[in-house]
Backbone as a ProteinNet text record, in pm:
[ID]
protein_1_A
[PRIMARY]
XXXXXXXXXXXXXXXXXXXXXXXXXXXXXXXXXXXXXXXXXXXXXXXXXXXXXXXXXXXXXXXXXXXXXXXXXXXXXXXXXXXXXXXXXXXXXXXXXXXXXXXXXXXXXXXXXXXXXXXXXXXXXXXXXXXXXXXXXXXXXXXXXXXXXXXXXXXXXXXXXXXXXXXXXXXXXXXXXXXXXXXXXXXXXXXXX
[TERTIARY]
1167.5	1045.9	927.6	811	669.2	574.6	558.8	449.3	328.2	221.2	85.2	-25.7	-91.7	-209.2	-277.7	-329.4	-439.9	-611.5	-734	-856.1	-834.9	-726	-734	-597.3	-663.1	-574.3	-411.3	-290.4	-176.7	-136	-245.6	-181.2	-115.2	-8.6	76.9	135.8	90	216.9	313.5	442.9	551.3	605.2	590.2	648.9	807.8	881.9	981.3	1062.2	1167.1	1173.4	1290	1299.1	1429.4	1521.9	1622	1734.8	1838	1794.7	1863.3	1951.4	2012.6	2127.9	2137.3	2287.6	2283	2303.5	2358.6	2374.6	2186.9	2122.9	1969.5	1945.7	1916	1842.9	1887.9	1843.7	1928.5	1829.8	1741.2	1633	1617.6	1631	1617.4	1475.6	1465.4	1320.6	1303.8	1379.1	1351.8	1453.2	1393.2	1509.4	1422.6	1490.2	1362.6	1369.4	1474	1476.2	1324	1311.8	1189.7	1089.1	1041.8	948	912	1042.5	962.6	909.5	968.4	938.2	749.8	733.5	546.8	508.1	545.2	494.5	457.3	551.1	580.7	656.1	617.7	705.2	797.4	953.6	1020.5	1132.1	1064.7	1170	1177.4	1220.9	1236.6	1290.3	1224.6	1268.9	1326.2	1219	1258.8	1238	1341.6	1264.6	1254.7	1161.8	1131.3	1106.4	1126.3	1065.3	983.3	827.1	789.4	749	797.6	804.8	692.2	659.4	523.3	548.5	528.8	547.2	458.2	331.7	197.8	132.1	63.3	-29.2	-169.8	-234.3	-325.9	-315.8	-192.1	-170.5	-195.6	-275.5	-359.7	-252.7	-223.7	-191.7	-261.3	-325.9	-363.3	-535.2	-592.9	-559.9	-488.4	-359.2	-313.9	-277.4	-286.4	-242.3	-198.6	-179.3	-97.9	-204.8	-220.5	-334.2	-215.2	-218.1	-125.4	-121.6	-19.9	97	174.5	140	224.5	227.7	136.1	43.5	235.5	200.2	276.8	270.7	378.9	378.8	435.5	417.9	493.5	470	630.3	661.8	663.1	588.1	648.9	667.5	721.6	761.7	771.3	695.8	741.6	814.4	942.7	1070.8	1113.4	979.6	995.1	799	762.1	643.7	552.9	434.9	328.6	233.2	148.9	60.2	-35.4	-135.3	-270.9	-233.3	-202.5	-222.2	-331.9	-374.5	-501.4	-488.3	-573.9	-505.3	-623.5	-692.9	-829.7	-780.1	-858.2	-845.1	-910.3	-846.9	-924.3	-920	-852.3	-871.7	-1001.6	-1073.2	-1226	-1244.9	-1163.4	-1147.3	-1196.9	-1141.1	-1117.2	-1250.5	-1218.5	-1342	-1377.1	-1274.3	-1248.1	-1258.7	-1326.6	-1344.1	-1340.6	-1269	-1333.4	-1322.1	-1284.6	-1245.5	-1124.9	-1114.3	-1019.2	-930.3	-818.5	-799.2	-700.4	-705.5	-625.2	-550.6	-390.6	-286.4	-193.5	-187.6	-82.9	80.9	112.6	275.7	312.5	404.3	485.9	643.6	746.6	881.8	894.7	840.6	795.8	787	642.7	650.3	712.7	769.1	840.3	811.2	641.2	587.2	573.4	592.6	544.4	464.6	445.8	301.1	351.9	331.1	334.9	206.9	174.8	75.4	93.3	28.3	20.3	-58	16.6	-24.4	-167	-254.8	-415.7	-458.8	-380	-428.3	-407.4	-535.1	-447.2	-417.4	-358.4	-300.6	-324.2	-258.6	-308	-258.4	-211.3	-214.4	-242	-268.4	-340.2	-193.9	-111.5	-22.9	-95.1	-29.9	-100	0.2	87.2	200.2	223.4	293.1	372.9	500.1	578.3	703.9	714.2	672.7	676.5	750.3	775.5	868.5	861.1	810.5	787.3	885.7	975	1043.6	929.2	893	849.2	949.7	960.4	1047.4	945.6	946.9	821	884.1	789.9	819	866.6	802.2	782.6	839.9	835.4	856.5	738.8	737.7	638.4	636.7	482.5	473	326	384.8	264.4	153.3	167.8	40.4	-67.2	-6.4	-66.4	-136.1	-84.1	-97.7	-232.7	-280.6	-445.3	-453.9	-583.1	-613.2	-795.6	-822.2	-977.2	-962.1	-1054.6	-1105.5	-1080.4	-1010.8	-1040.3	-1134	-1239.2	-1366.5	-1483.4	-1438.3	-1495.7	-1592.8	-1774.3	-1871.5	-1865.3	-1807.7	-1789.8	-1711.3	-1612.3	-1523.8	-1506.4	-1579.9	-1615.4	-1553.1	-1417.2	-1321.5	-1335.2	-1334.5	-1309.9	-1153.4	-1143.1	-1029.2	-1007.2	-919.9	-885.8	-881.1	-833.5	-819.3	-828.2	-884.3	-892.9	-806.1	-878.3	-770.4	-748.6	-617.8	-579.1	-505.1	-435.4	-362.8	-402.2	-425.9	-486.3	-410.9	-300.4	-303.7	-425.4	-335.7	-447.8	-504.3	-411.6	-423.1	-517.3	-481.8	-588.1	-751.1	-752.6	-915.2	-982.9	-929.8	-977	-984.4	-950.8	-998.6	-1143.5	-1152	-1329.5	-1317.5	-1506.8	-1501.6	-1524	-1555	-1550.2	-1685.6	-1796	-1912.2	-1905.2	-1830.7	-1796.8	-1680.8	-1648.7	-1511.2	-1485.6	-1589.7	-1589.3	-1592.2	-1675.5	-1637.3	-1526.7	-1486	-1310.5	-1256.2	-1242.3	-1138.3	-1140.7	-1252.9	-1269.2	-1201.5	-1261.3	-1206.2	-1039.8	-970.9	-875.9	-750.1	-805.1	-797.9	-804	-865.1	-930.9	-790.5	-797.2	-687	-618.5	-665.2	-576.1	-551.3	-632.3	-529.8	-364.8	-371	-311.8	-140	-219.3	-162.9	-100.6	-107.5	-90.2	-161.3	-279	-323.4	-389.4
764.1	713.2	790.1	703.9	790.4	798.7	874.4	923	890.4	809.1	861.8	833.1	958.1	913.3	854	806.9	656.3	808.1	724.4	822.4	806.1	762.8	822.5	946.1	1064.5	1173.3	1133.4	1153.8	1176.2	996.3	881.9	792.3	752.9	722.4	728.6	558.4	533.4	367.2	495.1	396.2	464.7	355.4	406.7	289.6	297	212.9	266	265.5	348.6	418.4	315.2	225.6	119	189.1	168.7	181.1	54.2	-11.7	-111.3	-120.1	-218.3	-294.3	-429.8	-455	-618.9	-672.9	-597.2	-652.6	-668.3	-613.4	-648.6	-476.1	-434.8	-256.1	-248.3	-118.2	-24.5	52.9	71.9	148.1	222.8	356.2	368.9	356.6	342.2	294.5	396.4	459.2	590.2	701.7	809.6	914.8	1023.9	1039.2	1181.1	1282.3	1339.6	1465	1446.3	1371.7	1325.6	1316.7	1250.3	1234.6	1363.1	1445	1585.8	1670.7	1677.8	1748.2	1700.8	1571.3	1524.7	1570	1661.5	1699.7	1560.4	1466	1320.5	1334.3	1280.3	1244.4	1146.6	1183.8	1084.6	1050.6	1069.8	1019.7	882.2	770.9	645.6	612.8	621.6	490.5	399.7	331.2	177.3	123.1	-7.1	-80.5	-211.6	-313.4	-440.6	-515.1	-634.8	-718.2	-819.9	-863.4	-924.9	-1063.1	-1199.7	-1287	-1357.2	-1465.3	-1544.5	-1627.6	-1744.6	-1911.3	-1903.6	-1907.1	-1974.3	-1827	-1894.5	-1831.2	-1805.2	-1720.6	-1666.7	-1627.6	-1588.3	-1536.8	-1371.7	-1358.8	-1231.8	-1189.5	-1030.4	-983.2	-819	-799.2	-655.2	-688.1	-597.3	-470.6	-359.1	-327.9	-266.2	-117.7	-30.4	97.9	121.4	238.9	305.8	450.6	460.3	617.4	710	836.5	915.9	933.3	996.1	1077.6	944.5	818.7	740.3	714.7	739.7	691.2	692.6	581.5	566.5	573.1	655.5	679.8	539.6	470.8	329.3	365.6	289.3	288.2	141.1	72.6	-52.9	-114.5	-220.3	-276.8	-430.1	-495.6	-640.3	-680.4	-748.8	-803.7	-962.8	-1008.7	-1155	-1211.4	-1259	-1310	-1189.2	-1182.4	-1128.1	-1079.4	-980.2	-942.7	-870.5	-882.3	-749.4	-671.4	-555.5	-465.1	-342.7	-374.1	-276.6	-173.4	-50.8	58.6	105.4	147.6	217.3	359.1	454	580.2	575.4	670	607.7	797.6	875.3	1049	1082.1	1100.1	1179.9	1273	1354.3	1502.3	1435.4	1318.7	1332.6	1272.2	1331.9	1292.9	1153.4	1087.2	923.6	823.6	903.9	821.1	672.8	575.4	449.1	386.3	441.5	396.2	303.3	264.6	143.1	154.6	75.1	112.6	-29.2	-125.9	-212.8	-193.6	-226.9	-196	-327.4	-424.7	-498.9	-489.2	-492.9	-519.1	-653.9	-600.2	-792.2	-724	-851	-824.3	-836.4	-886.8	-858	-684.3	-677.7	-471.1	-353.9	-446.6	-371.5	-215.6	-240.6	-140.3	-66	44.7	83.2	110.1	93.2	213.9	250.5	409	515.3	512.6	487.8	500.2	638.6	706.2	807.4	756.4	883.4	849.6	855.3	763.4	743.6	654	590	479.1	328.2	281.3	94.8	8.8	-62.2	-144.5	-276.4	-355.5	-511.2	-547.9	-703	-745	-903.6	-951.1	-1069.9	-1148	-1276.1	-1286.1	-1364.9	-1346.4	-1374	-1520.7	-1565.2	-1678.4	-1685.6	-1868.7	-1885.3	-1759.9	-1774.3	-1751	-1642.3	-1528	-1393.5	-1322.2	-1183.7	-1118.4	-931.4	-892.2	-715.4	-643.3	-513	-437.8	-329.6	-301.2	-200.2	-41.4	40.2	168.2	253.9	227.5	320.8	407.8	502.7	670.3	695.8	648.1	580.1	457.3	496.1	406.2	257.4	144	67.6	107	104.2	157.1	45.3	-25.3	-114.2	-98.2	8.9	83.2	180	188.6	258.2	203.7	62.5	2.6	-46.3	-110.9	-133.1	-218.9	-222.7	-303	-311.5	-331.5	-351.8	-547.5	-582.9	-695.3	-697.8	-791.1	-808.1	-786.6	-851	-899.4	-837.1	-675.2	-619.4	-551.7	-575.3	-533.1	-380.5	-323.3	-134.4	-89.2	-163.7	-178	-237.5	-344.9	-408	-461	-456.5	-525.2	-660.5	-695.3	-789	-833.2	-920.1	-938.7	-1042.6	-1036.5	-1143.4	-1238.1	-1349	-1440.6	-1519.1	-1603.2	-1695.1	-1694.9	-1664.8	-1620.4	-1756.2	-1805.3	-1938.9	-1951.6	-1849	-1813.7	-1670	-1687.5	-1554.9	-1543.9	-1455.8	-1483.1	-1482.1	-1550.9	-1523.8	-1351.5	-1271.5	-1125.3	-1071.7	-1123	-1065.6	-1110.8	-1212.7	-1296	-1183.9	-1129.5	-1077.3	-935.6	-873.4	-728	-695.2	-551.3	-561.3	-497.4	-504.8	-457.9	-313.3	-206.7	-28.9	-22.8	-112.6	-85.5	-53.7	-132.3	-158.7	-27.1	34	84.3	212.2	275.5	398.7	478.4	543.1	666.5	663.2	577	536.7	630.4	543	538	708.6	733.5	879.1	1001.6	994.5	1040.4	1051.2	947.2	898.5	952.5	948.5	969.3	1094.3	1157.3	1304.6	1398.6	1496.5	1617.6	1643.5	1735.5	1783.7	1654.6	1497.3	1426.6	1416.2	1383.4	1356.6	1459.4	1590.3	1688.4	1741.7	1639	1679.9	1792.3	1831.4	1964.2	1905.3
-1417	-1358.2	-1416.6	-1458.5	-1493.6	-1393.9	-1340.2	-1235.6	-1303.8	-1239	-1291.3	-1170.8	-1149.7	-1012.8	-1025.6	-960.3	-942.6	-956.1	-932.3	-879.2	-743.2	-664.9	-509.1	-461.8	-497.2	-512.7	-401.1	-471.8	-372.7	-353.6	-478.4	-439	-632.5	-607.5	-768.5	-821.3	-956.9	-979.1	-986.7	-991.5	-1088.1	-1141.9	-1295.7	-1406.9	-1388.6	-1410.4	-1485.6	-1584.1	-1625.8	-1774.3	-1769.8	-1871.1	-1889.6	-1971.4	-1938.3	-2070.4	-2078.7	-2215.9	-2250.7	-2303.2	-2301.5	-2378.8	-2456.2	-2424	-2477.8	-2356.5	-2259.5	-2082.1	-2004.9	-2044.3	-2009.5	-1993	-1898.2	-1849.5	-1727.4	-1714.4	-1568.6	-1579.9	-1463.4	-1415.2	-1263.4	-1271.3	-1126.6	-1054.7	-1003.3	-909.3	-781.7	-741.2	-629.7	-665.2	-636	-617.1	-538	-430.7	-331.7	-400.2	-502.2	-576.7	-646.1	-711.4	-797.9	-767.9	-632.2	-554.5	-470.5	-483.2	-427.1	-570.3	-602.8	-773.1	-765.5	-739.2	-746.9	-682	-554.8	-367	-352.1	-327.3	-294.1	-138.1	-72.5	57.2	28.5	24.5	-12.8	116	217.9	406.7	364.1	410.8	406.8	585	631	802.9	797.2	756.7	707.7	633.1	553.9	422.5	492.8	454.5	442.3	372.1	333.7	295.7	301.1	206	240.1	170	181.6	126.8	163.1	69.9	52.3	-45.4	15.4	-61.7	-129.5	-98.7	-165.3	-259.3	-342.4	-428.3	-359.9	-349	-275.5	-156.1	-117.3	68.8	39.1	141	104.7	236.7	232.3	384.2	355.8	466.3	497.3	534.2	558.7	497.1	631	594.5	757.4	706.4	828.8	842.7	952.1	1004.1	1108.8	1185.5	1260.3	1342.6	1298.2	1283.9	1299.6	1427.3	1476.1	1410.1	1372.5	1371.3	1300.6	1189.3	1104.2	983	885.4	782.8	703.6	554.2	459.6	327.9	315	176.7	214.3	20.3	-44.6	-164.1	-172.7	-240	-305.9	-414.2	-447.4	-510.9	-560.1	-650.9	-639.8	-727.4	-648.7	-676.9	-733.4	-732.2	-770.9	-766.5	-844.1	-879.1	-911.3	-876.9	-884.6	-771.6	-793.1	-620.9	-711	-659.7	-657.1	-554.1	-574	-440.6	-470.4	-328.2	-321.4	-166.4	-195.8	-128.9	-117.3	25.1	54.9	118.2	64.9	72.3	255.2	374.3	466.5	531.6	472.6	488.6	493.1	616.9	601.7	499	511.3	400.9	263.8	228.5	88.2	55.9	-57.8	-158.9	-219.3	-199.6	-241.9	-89.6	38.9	120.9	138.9	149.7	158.6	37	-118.3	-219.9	-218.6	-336.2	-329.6	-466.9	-480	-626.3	-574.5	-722.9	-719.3	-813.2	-798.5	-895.1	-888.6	-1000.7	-1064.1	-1055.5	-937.1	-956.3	-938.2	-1003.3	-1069.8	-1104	-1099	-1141.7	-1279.6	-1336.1	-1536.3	-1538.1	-1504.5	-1496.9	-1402.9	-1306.2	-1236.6	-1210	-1186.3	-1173.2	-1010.3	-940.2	-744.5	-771.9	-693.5	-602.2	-483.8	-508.9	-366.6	-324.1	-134.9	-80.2	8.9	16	96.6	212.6	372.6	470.6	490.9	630	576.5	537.6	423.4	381.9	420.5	396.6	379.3	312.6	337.8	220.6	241.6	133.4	154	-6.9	9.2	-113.9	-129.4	-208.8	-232.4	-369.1	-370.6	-402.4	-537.4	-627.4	-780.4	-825.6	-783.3	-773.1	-653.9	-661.9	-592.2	-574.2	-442.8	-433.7	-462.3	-456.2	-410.1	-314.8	-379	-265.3	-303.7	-182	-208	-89.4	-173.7	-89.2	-35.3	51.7	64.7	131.2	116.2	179.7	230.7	394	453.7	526.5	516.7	564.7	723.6	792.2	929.1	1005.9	1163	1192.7	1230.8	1221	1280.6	1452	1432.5	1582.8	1643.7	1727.1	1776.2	1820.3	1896.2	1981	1851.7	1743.2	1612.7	1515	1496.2	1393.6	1391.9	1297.2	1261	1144	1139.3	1016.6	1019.4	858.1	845.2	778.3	797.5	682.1	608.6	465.4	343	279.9	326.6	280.6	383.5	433.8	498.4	354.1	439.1	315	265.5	389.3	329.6	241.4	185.8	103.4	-14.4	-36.2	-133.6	-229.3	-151.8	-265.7	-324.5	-500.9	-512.6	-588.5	-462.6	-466.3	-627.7	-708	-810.4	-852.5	-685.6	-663.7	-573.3	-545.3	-399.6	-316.6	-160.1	-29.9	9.3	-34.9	54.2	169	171	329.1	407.3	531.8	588.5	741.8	801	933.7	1065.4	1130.9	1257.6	1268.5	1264.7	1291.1	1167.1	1086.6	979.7	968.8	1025.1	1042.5	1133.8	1253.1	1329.7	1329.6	1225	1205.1	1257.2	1324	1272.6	1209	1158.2	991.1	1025.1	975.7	907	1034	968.3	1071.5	1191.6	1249.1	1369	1435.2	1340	1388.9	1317.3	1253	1165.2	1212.2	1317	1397.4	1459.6	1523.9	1582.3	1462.7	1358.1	1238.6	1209.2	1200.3	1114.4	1204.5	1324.5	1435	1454.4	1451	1477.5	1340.9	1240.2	1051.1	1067	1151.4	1046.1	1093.4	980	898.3	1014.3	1141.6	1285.9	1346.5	1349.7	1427	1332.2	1208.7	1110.3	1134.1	1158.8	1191.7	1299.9	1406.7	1577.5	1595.7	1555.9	1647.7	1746.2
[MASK]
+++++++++++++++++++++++++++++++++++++++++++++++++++++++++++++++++++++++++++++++++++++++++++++++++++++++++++++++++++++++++++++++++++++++++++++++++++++++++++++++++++++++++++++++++++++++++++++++++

């Protein structure tokens, strides 16, 4: 696997390293030995999957409050996605930044998200499908989410949002919900102190 950090410190793609044949390649895609070697959190809770018929089904942008907050590794296993990842750690220096990263089952490229952040991805094809392996457990009373097309964020997204759930329309946006968030985000909650 090739590690390389994104500009939102502690968030990483990982390529990976093929070795071929005449049978096709054999690539490993996780190993926690490895992921600690990066000071990577490599726990796994739970994995999921998440499937999507249509081309443009956007989902996110969601996170978790600590002490639930979630490291989440993914992966796309069939079609294409934009995934995009907002830095949401007061501390950091990349506050509120964004970074969009290209996985597809052609590049068979992850992305590690570190806890803090949110996520979201916008589907680049039909018929899509992402494993994700999160650190955590889902926790209802934790969970969250901002806007897509929330203005503090400014993502532009790639491609036209043609599917959106009910739950996702109704985020509020950062304005509305930033001292919450920061409060809620910042280093000792993160930390249980």
């Amino acid at each position: 696997m090739i590690f390389s950090e994104t500009i939102l410190a502690g968030a990483y793609t990982v390529e990976i390293d093929r070795h071929q044949d005449s049978r096709g390649y054999f690539a490993r895609v996780f190993c926690a030995d490895t992921f600690l070697a990066h000071s990577l959190k490599p726990a796994v809770a739970q994995a999921s999957i998440s499937y999507n018929a249509k081309r443009g089904t956007l989902r996110g942008l969601h996170f978790q409050y600590p002490p639930a907050a979630e490291v989440k590794y993914i992966r796309c296993t069939k079609g294409a996605v934009a995934d995009v990842i907002v830095d949401l750690r007061p501390e950091s220096a990349t506050y509120l930044r964004h970074v969009i990263v290209n996985l597809s089952a052609d590049n068979g490229r992850g992305l590690y998200i570190p806890e803090r952040f949110a996520h979201g991805f916008i589907t680049l094809t039909d018929d899509t499908e992402l494993i994700y392996l999160i650190g955590n457990y889902y926790t209802p009373g934790a969970e969250a989410g901002l806007p897509h097309d929330d203005p503090a964020l400014a993502i532009s997204w790639p491609t036209e949002v043609r599917v959106l759930s009910d739950r996702d329309r109704v985020w509020k946006p950062y304005g509305n919900i930033g001292d919450e968030l920061k409060a809620r985000m910042n280093f000792a909650a993160a930390r249980g102190s």
